[in-house]
C-alpha positions in Angstrom: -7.3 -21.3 4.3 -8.5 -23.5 1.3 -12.0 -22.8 1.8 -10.9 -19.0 1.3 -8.7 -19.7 -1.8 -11.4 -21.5 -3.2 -13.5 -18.4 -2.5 -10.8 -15.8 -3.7 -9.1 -17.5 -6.6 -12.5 -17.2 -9.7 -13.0 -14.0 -8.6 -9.0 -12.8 -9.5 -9.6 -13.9 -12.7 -13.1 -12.2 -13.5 -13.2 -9.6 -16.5 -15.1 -6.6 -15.4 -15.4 -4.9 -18.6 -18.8 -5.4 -20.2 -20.2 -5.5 -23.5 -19.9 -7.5 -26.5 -16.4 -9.2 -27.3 -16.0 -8.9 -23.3 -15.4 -12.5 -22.0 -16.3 -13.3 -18.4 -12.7 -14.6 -17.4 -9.7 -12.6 -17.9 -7.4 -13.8 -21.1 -4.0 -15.0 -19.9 -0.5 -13.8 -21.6 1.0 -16.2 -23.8 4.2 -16.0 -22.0 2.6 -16.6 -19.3 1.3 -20.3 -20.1 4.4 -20.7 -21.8 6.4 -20.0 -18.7 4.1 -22.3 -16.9 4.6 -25.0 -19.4 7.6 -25.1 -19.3 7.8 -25.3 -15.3 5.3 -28.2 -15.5 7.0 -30.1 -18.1 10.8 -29.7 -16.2 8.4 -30.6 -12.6 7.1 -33.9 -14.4 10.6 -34.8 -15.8 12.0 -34.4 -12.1 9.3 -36.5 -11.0 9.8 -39.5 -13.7 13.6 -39.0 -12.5 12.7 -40.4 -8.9 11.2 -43.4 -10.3 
């Protein structure tokens, strides 16, 4: 299953427009990394909780 993620997981993000100003990645949403921030910050403070 891994090996398969691995293998699926670049290609989601590829841009398939061409042309200048394209980029070959996809650009995320700011709310988007800022959800995910926020997840990983209230994840880590969990984890210094347990020690």
């Amino acid at each position: 299953m891994m090996k398969r993620r691995h293998w699926i997981v670049p290609r989601a993000d590829r841009n398939t427009a061409t042309g200048r100003g394209h980029h070959a990645a996809r650009a995320l949403q700011q709310e988007t990394v800022e959800v995910w921030s926020e997840a990983l910050k209230q994840f880590g403070a969990g984890v210094l909780a347990q020690l």
